[in-house]
C-alpha positions as CSV (number, residue, x, y, z in Angstrom):
1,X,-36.4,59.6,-31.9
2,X,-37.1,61.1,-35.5
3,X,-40.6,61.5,-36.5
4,X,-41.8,60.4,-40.2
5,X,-45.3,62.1,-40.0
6,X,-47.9,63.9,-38.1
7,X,-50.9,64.3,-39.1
8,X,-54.2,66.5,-37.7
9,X,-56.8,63.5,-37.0
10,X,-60.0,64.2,-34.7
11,X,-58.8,67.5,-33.6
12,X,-55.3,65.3,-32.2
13,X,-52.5,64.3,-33.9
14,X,-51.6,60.9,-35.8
15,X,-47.7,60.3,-35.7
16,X,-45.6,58.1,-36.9
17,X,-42.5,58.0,-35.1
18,X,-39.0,56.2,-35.3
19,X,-36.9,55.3,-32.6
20,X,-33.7,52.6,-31.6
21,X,-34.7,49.7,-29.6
22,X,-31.7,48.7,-27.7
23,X,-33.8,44.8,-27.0
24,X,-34.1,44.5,-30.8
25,X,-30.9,45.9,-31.6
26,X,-32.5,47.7,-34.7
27,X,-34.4,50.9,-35.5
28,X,-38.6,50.3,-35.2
29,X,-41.6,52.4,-35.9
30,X,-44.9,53.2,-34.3
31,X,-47.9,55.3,-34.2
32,X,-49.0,57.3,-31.5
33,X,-52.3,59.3,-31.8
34,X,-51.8,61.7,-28.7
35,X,-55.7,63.8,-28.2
36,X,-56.0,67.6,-28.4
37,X,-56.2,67.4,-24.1
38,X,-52.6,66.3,-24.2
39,X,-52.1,69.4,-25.3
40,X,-53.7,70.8,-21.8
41,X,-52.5,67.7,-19.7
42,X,-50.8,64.3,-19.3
43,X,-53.2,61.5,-20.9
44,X,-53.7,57.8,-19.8
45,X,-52.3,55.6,-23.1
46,X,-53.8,52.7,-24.3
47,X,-51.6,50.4,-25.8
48,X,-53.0,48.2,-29.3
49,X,-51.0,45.1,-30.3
50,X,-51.8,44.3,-33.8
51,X,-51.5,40.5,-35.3
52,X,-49.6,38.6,-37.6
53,X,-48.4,39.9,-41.1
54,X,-49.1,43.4,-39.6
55,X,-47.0,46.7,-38.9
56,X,-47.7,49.6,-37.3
57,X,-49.7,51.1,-39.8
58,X,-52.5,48.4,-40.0
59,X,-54.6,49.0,-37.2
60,X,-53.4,52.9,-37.1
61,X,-55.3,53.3,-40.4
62,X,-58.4,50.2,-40.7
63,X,-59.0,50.4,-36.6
64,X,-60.5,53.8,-36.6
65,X,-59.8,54.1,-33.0
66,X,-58.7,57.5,-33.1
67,X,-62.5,58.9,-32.8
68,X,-63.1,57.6,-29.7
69,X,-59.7,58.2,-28.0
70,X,-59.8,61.9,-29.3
71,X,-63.4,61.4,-27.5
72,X,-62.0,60.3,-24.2
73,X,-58.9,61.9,-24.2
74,X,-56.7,59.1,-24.6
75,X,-53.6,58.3,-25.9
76,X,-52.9,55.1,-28.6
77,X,-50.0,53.5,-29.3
78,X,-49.4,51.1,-32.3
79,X,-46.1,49.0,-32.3
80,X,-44.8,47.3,-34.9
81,X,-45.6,43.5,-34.7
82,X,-41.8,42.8,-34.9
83,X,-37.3,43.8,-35.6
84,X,-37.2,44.4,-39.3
85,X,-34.7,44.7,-41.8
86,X,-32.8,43.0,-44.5
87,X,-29.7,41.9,-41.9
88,X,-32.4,40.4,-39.6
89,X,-33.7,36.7,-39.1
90,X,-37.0,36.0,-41.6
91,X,-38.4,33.0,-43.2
92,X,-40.9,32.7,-45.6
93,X,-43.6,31.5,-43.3
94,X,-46.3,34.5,-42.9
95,X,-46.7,33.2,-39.2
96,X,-43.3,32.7,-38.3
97,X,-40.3,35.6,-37.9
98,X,-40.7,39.5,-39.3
99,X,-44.2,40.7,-39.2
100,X,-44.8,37.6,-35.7
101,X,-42.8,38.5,-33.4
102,X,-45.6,36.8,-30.7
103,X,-44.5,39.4,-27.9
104,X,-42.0,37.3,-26.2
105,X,-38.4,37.2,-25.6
106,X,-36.6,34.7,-27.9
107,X,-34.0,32.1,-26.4
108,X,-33.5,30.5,-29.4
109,X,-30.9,30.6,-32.6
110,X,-31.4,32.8,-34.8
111,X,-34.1,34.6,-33.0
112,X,-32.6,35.4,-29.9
113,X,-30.6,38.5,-30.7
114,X,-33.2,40.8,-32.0
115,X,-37.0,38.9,-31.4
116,X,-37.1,40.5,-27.8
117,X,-40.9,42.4,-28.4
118,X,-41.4,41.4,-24.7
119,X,-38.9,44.1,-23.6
120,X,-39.2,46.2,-26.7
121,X,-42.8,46.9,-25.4
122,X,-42.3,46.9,-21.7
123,X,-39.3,48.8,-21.8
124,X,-37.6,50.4,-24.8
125,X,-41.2,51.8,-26.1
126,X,-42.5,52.1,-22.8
127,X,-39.7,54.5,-22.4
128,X,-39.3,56.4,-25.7
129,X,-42.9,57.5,-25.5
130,X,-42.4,58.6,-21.7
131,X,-39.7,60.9,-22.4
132,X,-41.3,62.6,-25.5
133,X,-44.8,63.1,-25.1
134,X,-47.3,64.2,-22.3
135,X,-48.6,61.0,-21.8
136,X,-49.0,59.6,-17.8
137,X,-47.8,56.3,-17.7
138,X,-49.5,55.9,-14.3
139,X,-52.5,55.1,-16.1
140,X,-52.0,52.8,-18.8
141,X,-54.5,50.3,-20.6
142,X,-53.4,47.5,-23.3
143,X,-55.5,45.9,-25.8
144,X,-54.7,43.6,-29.1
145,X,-55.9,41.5,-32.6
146,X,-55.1,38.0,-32.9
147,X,-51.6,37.9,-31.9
148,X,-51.7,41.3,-30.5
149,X,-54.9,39.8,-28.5
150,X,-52.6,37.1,-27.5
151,X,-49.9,39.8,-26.5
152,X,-51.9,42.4,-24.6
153,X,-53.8,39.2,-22.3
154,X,-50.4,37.8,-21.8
155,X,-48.2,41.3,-20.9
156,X,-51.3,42.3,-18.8
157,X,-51.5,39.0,-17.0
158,X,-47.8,38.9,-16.7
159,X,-46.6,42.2,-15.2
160,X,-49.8,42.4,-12.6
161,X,-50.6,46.2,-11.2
162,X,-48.7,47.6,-14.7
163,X,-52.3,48.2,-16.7
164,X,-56.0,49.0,-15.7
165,X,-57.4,46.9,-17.8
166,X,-56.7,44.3,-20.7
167,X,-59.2,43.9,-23.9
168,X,-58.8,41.6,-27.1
169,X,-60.7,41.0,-30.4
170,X,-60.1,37.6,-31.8
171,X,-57.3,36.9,-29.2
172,X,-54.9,33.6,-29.7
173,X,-56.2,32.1,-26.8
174,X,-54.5,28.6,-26.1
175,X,-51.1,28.9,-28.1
176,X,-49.6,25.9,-26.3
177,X,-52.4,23.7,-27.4
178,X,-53.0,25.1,-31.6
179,X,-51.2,25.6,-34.4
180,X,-51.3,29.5,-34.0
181,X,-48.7,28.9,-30.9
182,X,-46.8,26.1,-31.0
183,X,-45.1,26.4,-34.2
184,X,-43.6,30.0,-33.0
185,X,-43.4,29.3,-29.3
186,X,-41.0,26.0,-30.2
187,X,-39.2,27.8,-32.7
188,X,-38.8,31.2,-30.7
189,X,-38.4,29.5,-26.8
190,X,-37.4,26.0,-27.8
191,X,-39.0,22.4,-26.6
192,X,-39.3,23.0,-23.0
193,X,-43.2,23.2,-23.0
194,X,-42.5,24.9,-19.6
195,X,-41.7,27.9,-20.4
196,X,-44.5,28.6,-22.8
197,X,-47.0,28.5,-20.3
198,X,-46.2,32.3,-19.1
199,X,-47.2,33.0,-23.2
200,X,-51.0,31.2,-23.0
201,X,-53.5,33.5,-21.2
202,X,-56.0,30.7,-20.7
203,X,-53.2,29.4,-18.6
204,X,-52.6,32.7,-17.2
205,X,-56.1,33.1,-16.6
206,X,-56.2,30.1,-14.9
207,X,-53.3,30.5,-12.5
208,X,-53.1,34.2,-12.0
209,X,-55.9,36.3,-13.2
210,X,-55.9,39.6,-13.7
211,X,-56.3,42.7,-11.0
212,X,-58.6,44.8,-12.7
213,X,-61.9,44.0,-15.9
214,X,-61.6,42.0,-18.9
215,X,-63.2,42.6,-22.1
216,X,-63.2,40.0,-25.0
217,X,-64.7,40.0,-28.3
218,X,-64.4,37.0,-31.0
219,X,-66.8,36.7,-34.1
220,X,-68.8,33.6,-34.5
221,X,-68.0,33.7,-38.4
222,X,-64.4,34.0,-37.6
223,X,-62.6,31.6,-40.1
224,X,-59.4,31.2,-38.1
225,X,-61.8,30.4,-34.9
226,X,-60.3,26.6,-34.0
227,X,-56.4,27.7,-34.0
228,X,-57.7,30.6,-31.8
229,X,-59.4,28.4,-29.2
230,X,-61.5,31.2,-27.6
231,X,-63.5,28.7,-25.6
232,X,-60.4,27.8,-23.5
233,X,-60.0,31.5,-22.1
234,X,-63.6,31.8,-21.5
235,X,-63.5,28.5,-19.5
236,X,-60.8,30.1,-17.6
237,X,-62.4,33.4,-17.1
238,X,-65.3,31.6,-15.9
239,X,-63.2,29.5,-13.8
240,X,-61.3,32.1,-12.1
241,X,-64.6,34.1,-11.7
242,X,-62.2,36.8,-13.5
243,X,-64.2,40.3,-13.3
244,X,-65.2,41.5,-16.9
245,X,-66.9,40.3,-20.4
246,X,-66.5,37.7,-22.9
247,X,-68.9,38.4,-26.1
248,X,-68.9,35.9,-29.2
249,X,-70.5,38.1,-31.6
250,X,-73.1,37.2,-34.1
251,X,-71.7,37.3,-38.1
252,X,-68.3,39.2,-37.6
253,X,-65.2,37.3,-39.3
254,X,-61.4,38.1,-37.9
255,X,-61.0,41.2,-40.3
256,X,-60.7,44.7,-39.8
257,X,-64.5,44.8,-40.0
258,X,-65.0,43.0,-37.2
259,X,-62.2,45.3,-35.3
260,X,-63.1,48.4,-36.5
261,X,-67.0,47.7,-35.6
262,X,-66.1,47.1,-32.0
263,X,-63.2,49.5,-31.4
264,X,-65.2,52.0,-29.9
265,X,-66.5,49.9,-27.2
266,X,-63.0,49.1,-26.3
267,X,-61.7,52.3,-25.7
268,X,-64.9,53.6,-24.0
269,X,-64.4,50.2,-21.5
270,X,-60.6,51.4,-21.0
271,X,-61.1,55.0,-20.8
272,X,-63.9,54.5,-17.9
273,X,-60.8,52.3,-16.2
274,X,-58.3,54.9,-16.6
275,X,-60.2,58.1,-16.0
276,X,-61.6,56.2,-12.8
């Protein structure tokens, strides 16, 4: 791991950090914020997935969730959204390849070799950040934007007793059944609509649940609201009588307005889960 910055931030410390990902078979970047108790103690990390176009440095710089975590005493980590580099699948497509990675494992040409943020998250991050900083990974939280939304809901759903609790602002909520879903699940897993189910959290939702509280925030105002479908998760949360919250707030659009208004009441909601 080489580090590219650190920065004092809230009394903590704002890294960027760069590391090999055997999964993506290329080198990637992330920020960590790790809180002045880390130097003291092991912190619980919470994990935020940002959305499509984004890198690491989107939410690590427009989120302004490093307040509240140097508050609570808990760790972030920003990925990157997906592989990079100039020897790497792309297409022009904003929503499709580099920068939407959709945090799955690819099966399909030409994706397949590199587009594994499934693993890259669960695994190869999971593992860089164990090994280097004072972090307890017995206590570990996840949360996203969009596609990160869509991420955090579906890793938290699909590896059950891994995270405390699961939150998402503007999560993709129905993937199988909008735009913002099928285009990449197609291209990425192919056209056996079976195997995208695991990838839809209101199916997820539906079928499994999840073990611990939910917290959901989506805009009213929010412009990319019908390829989200946020009514279907909240039909399914109330369906599954799934513990936790599902808030359509008044005025707030899908920006970094909207995330960086409510990002304080997501890490208070997972920092009363992990410091239970």
């Amino acid at each position: 791991m080489k580090i590219q910055s650190e920065n004092r931030c809230f009394e903590g410390t704002q890294g960027v950090y760069q590391h090999w990902s055997e999964s993506c078979k290329c080198e990637m970047v992330f920020g960590l914020f790790m809180p002045s108790l880390a130097i003291s103690e092991p912190v619980p990390l919470v994990w935020y997935l940002s959305g499509l176009t984004c890198t690491h440095e989107n939410a690590m710089t427009k989120a302004g969730a490093q307040a509240a975590a140097e508050e609570f005493g808990v760790a972030i980590v920003f990925p990157d959204t997906s592989p990079r580099g100039n020897n790497l699948p792309d297409v022009e497509d904003y929503d499709l390849g580099q920068g939407a990675g959709f945090y799955l494992n690819a099966t399909e040409e030409p994706w397949n070799k590199n587009f594994k943020m499934w693993d890259y998250i669960t695994f190869d991050l999971t593992d860089t950040i164990s090994k280097n900083f004072n972090v307890d990974m017995t206590r570990q939280s996840i949360m996203g934007h969009s596609m990160g939304g869509h991420g955090a809901l579906t890793i938290g759903m699909g590896i059950q007793g891994r995270f405390k609790s699961i939150s998402a602002l503007s999560p993709i909520c129905n993937p199988t059944g909008a735009d913002w879903g099928r285009k990449q699940l197609s291209a990425y897993l192919g056209n056996d609509e079976q195997t995208w189910l695991e990838h839809d959290s209101s199916i997820l939702m539906l079928n499994k649940g999840f073990n611990g509280n939910v917290l959901i925030d989506v805009g009213n105002k929010d412009q990319f609201i019908d390829l989200l479908k946020p009514e279907t998760l909240a039909n399914a949360m109330m369906k599954r009588r799934q513990s936790g919250e599902f808030r359509m707030q008044a005025g707030y659009d899908h920006s970094y307005f909207f995330v960086s208004t409510f990002i304080d009441d997501h890490i208070a909601f997972h920092a009363n889960s992990l410091n239970d």
